[in-house]
VMD Tcl script that draws the C-alpha trace (Angstrom):
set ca {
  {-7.24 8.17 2.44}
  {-7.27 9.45 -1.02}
  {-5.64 6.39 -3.03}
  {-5.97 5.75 -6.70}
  {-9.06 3.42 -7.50}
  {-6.53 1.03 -9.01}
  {-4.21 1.16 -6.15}
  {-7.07 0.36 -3.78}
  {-8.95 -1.83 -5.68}
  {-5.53 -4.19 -6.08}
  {-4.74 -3.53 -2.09}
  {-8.39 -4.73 -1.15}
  {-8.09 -7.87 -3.83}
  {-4.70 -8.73 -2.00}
  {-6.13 -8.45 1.29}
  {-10.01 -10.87 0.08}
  {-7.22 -13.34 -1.53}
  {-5.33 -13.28 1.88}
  {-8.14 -13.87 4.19}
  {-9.64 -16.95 1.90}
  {-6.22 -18.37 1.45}
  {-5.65 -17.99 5.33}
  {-8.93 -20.00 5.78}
  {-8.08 -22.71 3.41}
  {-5.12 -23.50 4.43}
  {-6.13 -24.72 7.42}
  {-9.56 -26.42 6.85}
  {-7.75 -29.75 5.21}
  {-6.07 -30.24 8.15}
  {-9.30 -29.27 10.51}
  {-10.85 -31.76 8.82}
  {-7.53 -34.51 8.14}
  {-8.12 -34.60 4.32}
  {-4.79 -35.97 2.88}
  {-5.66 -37.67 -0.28}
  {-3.58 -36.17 -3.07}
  {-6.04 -36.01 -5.92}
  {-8.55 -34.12 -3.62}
  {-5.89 -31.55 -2.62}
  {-4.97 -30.74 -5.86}
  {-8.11 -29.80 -6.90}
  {-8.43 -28.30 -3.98}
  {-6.16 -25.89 -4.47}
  {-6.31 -25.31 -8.51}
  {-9.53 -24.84 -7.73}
  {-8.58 -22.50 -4.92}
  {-5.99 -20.42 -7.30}
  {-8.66 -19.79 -9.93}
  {-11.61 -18.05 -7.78}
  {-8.43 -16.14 -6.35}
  {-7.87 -14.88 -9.73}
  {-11.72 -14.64 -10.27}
  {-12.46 -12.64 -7.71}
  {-12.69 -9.46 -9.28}
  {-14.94 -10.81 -11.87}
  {-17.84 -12.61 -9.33}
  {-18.05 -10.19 -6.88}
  {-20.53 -7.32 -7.47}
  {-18.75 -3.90 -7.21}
  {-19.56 -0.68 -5.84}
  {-20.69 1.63 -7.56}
  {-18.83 5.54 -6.66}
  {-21.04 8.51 -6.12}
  {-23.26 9.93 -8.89}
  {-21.04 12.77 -10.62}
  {-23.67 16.23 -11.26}
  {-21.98 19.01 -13.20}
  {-21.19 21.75 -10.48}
  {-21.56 25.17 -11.44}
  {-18.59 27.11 -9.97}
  {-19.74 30.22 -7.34}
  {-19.90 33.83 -9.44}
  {-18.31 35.67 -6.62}
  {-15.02 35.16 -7.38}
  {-13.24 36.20 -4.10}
  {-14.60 33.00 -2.13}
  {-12.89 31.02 -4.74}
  {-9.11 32.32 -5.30}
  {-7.24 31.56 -8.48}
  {-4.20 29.57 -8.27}
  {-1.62 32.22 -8.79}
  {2.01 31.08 -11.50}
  {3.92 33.57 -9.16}
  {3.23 32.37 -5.66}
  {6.21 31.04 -3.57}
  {6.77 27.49 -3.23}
  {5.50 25.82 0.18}
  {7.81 26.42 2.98}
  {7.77 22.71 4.39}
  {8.26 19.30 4.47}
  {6.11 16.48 4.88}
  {5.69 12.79 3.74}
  {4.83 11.95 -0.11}
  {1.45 12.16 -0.61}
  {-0.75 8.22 -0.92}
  {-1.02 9.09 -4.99}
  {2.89 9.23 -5.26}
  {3.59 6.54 -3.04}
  {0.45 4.49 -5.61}
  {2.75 6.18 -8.40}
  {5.98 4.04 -7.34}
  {4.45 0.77 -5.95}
  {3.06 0.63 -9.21}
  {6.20 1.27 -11.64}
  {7.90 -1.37 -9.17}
  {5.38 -3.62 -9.67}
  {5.05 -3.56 -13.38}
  {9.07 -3.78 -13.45}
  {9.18 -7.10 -11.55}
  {6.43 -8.23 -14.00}
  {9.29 -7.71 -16.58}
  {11.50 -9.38 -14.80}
  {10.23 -12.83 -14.20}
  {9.39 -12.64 -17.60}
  {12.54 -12.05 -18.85}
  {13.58 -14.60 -16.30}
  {11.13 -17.31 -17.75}
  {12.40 -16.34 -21.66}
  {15.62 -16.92 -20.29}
  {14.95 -20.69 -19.01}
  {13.10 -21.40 -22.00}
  {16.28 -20.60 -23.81}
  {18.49 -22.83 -21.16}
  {15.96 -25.52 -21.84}
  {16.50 -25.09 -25.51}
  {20.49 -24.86 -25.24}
  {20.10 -28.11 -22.41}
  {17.99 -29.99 -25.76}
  {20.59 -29.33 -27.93}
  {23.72 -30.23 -25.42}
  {22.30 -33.47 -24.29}
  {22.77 -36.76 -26.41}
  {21.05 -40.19 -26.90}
  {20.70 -42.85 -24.51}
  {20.66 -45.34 -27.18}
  {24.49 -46.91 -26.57}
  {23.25 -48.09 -23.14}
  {21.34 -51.21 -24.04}
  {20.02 -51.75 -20.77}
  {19.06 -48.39 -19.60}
  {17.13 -48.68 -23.30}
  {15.42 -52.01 -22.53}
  {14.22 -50.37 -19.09}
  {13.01 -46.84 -20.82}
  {11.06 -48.87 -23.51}
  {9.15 -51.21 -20.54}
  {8.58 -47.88 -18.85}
  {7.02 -46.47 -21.76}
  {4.84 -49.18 -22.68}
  {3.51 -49.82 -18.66}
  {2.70 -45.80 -18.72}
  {1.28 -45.77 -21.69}
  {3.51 -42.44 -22.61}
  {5.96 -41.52 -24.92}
  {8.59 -39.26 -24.72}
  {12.54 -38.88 -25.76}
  {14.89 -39.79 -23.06}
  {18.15 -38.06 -23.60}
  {21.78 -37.29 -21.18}
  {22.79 -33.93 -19.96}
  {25.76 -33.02 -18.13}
  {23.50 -29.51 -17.58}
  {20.94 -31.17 -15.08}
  {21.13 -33.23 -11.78}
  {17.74 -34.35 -11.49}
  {15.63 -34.99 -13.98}
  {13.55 -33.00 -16.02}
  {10.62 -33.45 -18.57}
  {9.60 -30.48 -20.93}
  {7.81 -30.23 -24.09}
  {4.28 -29.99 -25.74}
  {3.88 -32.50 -29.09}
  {7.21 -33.86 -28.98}
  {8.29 -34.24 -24.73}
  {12.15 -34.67 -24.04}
  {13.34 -36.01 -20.72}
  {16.55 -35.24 -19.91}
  {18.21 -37.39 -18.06}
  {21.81 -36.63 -15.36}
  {24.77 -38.52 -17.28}
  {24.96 -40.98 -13.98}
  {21.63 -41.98 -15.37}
  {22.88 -45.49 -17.03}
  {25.25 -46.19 -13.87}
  {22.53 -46.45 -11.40}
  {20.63 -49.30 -9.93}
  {18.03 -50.62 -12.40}
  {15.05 -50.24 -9.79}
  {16.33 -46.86 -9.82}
  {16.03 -46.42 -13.53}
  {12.53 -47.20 -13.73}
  {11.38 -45.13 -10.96}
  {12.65 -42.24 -12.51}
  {11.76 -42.91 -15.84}
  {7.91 -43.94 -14.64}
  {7.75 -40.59 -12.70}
  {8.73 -38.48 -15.53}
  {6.08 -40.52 -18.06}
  {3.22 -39.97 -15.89}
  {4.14 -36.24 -16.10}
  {4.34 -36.76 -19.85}
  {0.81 -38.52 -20.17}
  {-0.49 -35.93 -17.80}
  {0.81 -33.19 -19.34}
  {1.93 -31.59 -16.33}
  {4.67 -29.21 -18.19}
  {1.80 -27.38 -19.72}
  {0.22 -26.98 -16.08}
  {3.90 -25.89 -14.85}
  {4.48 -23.26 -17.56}
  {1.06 -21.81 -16.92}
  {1.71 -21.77 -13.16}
  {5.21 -19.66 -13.95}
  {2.84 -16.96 -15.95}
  {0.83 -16.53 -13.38}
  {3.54 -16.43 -10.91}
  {5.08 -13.90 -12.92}
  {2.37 -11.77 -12.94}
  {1.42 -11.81 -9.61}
  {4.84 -11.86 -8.10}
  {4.54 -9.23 -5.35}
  {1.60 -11.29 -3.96}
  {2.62 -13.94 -1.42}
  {-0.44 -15.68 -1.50}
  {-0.72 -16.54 -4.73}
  {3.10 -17.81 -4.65}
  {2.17 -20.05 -1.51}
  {-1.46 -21.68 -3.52}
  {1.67 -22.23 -6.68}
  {3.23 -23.94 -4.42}
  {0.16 -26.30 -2.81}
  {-0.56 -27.02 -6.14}
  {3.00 -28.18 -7.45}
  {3.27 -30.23 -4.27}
  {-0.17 -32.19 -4.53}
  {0.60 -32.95 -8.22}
  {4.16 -34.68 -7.14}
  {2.34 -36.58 -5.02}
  {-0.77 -37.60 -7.28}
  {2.56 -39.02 -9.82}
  {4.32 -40.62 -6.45}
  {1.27 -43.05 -5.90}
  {1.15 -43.64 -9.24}
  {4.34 -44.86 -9.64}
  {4.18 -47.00 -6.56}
  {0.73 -48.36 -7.76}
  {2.31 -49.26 -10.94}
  {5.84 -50.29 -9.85}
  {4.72 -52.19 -6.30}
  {8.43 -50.91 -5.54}
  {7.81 -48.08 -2.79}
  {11.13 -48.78 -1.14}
  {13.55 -48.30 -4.33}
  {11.18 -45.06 -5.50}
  {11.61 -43.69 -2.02}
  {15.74 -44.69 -2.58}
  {15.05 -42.95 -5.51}
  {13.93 -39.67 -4.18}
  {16.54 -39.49 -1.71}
  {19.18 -39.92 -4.37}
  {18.38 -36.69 -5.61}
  {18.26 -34.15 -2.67}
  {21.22 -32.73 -3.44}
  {20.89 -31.98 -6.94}
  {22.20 -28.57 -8.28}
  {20.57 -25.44 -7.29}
  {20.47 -24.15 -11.38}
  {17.73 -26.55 -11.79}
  {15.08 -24.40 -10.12}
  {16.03 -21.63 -12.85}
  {14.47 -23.56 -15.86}
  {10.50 -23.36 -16.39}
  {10.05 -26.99 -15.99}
  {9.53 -29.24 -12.73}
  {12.41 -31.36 -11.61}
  {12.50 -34.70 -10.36}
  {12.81 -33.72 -6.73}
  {12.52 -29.89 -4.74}
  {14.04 -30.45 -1.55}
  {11.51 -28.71 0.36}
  {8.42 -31.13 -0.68}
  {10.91 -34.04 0.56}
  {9.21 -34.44 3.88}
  {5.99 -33.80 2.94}
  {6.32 -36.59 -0.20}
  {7.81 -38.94 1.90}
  {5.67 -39.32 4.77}
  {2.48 -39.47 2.31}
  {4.27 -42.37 0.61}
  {5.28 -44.36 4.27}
  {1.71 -44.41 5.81}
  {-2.14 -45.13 4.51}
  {-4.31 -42.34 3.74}
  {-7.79 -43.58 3.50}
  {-11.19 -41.81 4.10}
  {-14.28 -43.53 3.21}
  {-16.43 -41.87 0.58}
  {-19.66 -40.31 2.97}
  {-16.94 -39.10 5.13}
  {-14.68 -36.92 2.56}
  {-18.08 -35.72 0.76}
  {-19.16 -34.69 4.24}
  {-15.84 -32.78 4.65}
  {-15.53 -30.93 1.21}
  {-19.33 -29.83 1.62}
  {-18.28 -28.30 5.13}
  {-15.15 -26.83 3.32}
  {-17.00 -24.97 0.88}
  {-19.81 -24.14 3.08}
  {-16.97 -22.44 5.22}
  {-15.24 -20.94 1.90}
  {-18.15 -19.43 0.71}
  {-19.02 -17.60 3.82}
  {-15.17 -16.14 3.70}
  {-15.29 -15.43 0.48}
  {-18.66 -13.55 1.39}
  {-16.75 -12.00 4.73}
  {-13.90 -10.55 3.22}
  {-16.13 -9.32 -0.45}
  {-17.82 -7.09 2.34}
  {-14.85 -6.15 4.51}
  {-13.10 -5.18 1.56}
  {-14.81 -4.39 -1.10}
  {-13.96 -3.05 -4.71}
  {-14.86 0.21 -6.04}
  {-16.23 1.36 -9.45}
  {-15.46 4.68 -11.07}
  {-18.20 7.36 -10.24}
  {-21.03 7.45 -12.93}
  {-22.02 10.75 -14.91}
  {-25.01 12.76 -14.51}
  {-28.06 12.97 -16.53}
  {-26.56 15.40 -18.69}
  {-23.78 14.14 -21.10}
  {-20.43 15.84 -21.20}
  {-21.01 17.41 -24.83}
  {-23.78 19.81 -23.06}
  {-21.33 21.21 -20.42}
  {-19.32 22.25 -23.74}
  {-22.37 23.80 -25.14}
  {-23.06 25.64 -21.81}
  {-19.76 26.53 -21.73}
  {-19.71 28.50 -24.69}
  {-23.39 29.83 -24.11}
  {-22.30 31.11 -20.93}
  {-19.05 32.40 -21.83}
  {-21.00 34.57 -24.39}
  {-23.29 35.54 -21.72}
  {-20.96 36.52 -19.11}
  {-19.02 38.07 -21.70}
  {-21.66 40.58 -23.11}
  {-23.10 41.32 -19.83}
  {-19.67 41.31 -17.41}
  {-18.43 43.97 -20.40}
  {-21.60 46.13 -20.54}
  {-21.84 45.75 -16.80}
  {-18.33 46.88 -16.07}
  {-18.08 49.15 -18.42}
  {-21.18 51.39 -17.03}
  {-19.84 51.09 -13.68}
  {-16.44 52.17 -14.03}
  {-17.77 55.33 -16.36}
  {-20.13 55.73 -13.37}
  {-17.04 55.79 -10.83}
  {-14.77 57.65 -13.82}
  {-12.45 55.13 -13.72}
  {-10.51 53.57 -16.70}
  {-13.17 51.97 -19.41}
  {-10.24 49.11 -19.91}
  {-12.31 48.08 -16.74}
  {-15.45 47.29 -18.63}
  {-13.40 44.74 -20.94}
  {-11.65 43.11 -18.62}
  {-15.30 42.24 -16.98}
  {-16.30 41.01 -19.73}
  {-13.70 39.15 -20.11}
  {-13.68 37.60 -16.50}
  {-17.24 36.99 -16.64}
  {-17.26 35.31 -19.97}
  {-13.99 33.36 -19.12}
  {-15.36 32.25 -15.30}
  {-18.89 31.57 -16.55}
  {-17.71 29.22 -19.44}
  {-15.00 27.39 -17.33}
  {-17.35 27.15 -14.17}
  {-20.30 25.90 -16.61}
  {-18.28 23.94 -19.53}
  {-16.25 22.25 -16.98}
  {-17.99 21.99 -14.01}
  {-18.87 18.43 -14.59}
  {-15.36 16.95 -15.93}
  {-13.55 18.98 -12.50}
  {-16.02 17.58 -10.01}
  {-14.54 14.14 -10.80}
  {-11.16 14.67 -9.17}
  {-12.88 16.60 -6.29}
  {-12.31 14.20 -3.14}
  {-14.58 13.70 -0.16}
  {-13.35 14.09 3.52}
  {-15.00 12.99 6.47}
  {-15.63 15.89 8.91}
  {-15.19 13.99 11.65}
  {-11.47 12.92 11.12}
  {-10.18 16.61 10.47}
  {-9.41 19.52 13.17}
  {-10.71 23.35 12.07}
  {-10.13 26.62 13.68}
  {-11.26 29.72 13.01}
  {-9.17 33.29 12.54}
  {-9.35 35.70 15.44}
  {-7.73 38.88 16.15}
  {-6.76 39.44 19.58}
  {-3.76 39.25 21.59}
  {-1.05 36.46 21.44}
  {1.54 35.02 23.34}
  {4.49 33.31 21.78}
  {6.08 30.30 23.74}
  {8.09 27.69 23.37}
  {8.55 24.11 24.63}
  {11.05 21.79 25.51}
  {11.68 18.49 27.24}
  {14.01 17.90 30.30}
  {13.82 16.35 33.64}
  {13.89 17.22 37.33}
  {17.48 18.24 39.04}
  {19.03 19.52 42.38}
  {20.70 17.94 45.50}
  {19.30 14.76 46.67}
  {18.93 15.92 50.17}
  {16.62 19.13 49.00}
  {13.51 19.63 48.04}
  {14.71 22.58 46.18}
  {14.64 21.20 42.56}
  {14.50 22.90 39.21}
  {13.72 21.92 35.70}
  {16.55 21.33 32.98}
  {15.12 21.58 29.68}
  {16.41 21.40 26.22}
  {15.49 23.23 23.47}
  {16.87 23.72 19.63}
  {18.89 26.55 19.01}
  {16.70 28.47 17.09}
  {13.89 28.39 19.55}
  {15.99 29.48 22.55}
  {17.50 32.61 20.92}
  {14.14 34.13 22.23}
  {13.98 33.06 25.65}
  {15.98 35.56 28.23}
  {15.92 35.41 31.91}
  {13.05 35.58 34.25}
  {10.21 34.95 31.93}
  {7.27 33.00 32.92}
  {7.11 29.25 32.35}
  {4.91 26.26 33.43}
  {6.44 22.94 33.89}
  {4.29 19.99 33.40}
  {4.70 16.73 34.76}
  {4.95 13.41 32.56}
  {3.03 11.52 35.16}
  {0.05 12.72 36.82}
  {-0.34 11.22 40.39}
  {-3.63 12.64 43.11}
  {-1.06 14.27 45.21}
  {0.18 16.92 42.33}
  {-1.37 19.98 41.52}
  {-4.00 20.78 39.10}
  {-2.72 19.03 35.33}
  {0.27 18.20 36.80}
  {1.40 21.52 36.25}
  {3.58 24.19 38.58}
  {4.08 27.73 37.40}
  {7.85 28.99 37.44}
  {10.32 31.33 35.78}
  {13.64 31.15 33.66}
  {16.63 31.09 35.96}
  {19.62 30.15 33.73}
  {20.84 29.55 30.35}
  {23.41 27.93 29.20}
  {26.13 29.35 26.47}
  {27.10 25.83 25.62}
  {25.57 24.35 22.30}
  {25.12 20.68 21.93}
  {24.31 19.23 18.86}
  {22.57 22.11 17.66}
  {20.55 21.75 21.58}
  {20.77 24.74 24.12}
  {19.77 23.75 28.12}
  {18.16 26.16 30.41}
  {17.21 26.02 34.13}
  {13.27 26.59 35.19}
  {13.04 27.34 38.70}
  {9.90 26.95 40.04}
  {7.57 28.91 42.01}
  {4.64 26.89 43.46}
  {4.71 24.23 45.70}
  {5.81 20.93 44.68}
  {4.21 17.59 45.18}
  {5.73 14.94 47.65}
  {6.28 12.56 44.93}
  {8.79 14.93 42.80}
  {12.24 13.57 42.24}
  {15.35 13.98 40.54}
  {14.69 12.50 37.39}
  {11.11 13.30 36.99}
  {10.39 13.60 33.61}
  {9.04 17.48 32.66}
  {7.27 19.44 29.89}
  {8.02 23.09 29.89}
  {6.44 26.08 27.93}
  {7.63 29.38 28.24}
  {6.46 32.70 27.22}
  {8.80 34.64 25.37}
  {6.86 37.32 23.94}
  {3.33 39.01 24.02}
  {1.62 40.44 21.25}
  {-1.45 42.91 20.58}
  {-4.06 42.87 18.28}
  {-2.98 39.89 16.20}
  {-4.50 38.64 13.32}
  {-3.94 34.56 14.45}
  {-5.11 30.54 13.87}
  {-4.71 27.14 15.49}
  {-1.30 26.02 13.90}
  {-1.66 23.85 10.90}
  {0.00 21.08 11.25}
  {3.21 21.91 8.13}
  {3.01 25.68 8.81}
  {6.38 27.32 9.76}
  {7.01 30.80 10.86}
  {7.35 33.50 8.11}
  {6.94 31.23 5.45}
  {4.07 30.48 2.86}
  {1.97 27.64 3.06}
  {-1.36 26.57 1.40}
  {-4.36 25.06 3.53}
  {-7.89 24.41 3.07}
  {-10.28 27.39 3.76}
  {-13.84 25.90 4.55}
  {-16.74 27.39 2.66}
  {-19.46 29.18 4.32}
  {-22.18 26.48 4.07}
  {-19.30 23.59 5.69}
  {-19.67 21.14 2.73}
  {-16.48 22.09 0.56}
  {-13.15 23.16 1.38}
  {-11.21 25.13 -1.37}
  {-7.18 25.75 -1.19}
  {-5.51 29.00 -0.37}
  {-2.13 30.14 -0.10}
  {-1.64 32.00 3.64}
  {1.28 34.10 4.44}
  {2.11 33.19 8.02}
  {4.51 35.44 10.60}
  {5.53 35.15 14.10}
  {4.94 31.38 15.61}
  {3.82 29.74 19.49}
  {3.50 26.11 20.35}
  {-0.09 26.05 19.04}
  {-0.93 28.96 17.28}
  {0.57 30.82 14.37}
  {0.24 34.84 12.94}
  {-1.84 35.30 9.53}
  {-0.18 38.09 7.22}
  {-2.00 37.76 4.23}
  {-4.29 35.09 2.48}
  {-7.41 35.11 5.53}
  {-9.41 37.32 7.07}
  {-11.04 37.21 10.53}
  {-13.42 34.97 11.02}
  {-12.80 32.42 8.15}
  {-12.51 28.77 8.72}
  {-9.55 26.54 7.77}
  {-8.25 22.68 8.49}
  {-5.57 22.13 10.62}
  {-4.84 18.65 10.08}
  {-2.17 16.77 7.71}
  {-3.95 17.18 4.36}
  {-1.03 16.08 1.67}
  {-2.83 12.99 1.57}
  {-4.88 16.03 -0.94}
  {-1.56 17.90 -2.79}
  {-3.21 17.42 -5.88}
  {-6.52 18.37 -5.09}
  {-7.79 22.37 -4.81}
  {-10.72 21.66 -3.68}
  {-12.66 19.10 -1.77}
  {-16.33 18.00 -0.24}
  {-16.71 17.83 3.50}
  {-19.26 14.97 4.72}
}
mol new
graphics top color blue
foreach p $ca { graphics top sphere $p radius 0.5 }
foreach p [lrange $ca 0 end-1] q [lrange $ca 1 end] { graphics top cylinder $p $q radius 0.2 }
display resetview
């Protein structure tokens, strides 16, 4: 795979953040820690090495770039030429487009949910200025001033008709704003809510929240992240939930409390600021508050030493399973010398290519324009091979030899075929059965009557022939045309095992037409008949592979006719190589 650095560095930094998150997530329940306080360290301190990561893990460093000096025969390494037809096929986008898009989605959702957050900053500002005092309610005031004093927090408390649950925003000068049902509800209400929302104030959670959003923003596409967010907001509602009840004594009205808000407007969860109650930390809020979560001191210390211990060595475990890639250093010599060379060796090949050609073509009495344009070859292909070698060898991939099929060109002769599916029909009393295949319109135009075929079976049992596979002949064709489909009858000549049925599934090939002294190749895998196509021609030595275009002609199952573009005996891939569209030449490990 041939993927941008950045594309693979950010997929292997997903994946390291995915395996440590998948770890931590269970230990504290491996090892029953529950205390609030703990957790959300736990897991701030889980969101920031996550975001570290890049930055503490060593990185590896990409092969040592050496200037490569292009070959002087210049008909082992073709030219691209501005007039040659497009390719004749289709095939999936190549990995660097498909890096290309993932990455212009991924910036655009970045200016989304930041758009989105400007936005509830604005709401939060147009909810400020909406709201009004709470200072005509003289006992709702008397319960917001004790409130203030026991947390030791100050903040303005103000009505909206905008919000359903509270909410607490604000750096130097904090404003709660409180639902207009506020003043109408039962006192041991009032100062549950209003204790809550002072902690946050003294704690200065809102600063915590925004920060959380950012991040969040940035790292939207990454589900991990969103689900440590989440950890974190949840085990800082619960640090403020013992609080209060430590404060209060009054867990049964702050649990009232809680449950007098689950069904507070959805618009809430829009505005960059945490609300009173989300309804999916209910449970989980609840049952911390209705039973005792103790641990004695040896025994958590003991626990979060065995958590990290285990951390560490997943952290280490995924670093090495996926790890992050540098870009490829230069070679000894800087980029300003392949310049120099250039020019030095444009001048060379220049003078000598021109005083070179030019004695040979008076020698063969040819046109002296040939001497110049020698020159001018030589000087141009010396200075580009020399004065660029270095910057081109850095988009030059690597392939590994083992995960690629060659062949090499042949003459000899050929026989075109074709192959379809179809099944196993005739009476059920006979033994007498034929093969119905199917094959697209365009391939059956060349198959006639009585030419030879050999039907293979799907499944390969002792009792059948050799491969599964019984010689026969074309019998029948249909003149019917299905959905661009034409069916034929194979009947079939050899002897056929005891276990064939009607319905036995068949592959058939037949040969439609044999050719003499044909210039041919293993099929590469987008090649279509009489078309153009480019592949990779292997160099002599086996280490690099440079691009050609090949004119292909007549077609079979598995091989394919060379026109123009190889010669006999030259090497070429046959796999899928669009992963390398943008590449014309590559290394072979």
């Amino acid at each position: 795979m041939n993927a941008p650095l950045w594309f693979s560095n950010l997929a292997f930094w997903s994946a390291q953040i995915i395996v440590l998150v998948l770890a931590a997530g269970f230990l504290p329940r491996l090892f029953q820690i529950r205390q609030p306080r703990v957790l959300l360290l736990y897991w701030r301190a889980l969101l920031v090495i996550s975001l570290l990561l890049p930055f503490v893990q060593p990185w590896h460093q990409g092969k040592r770039i050496s200037m490569i000096v292009a070959p002087t025969d210049l008909e082992t390494v073709p030219l691209p030429s501005t007039s040659s037809p497009a390719v004749a096929h289709w095939h999936l986008p190549s990995l660097n487009l498909i890096a290309q898009i993932l990455g212009a989605v991924i910036l655009a959702g970045i200016l989304v949910r930041f758009v989105m957050l400007a936005l509830g900053l604005l709401k939060l500002r147009q909810f400020r200025q909406t709201s009004s005092p709470i200072s005509s309610f003289a006992e709702s005031i008397a319960i917001l001033e004790e409130m203030r004093v026991r947390a030791d927090a100050r903040a303005e408390f103000r009505l909206s008709a905008d919000v359903d649950s509270p909410v607490t925003f604000g750096f130097l000068e904090p404003v709660i704003l409180l639902p207009d049902r506020f003043p109408s509800m039962d006192a041991r209400f009032q100062s549950a809510i209003a204790c809550h929302e002072l902690f946050h104030v003294r704690r200065r959670d809102w600063a915590h929240h925004l920060a959380e959003e950012i991040v969040r923003a940035i790292f939207w596409f990454h589900p991990a992240i969103a689900w440590l967010i989440a950890r974190v907001r949840l085990a800082r509602e619960q640090v403020v939930d013992l609080e209060v009840v430590k404060l209060t004594d009054a867990r049964k009205p702050y649990l009232e409390a809680l449950l007098a808000f689950t069904n507070a407007r959805a618009s809430i969860s829009a505005v960059p600021a945490p609300p009173f109650l989300a309804e999916r930390q209910l449970a989980e809020r609840v049952a911390l508050m209705l039973k005792e979560v103790r641990m004695s001191r040896t025994r958590l210390i003991a626990s979060l030493t065995s958590i990290v211990c285990f951390l560490a060595l997943t952290a280490t475990l995924a670093v090495w399973a996926f790890p992050l890639k540098a870009a490829p250093r230069f070679g000894q010599n800087p980029p300003q010398n392949g310049v120099a060379q250039g020019i030095s060796g444009g001048e060379t090949g220049g003078v000598s290519g021109g005083a070179g050609g030019g004695v040979s073509a008076r020698t063969a009495m040819s046109r002296p324009v040939r001497g110049v344009e020698g020159g001018i070859n030589g000087g141009v292909g010396s200075g580009i091979s020399v004065g660029t070698g270095e910057s081109r060898s850095l988009d030059i991939p690597t392939v590994d030899n083992n995960t690629i099929w060659t062949d090499i060109v042949k003459r000899g002769p050929m026989i075109r075929q074709v192959r379809g599916l179809g099944k196993l029909i005739g009476p059920e009393s006979s033994k007498n059965l034929i093969a119905r295949v199917t094959l697209p319109e365009f391939m059956a135009k060349d198959v006639q009557l009585h030419q030879n075929a050999t039907v293979a079976f799907a499944v390969v049992l002792p009792s059948m022939p050799p491969r599964g596979i019984v010689k026969g002949h074309v019998s029948s064709i249909s003149s019917e045309i299905a959905n661009g489909m034409v069916s034929l009858d194979v009947s079939l000549d050899g002897p056929l095992p005891q276990v064939a049925a009607i319905d036995l599934p068949v592959d058939a090939t037949i040969d439609i037409e044999k050719l003499d002294n044909v210039l041919q190749i293993g099929r590469p895998v987008h090649a279509a008949a009489n078309s153009t196509s480019s592949v990779f021609r292997i160099t002599k030595d086996g280490t690099e592979a440079v691009r050609v275009n090949v004119k292909f002609g007549r077609s079979s199952v598995s091989i394919i006719e060379v026109l123009d573009g190889l010669k006999e005996g030259d090497k070429i891939i046959l796999s899928d190589m669009s992963t390398y569209d943008n590449a014309d030449r590559i290394h072979i490990k």
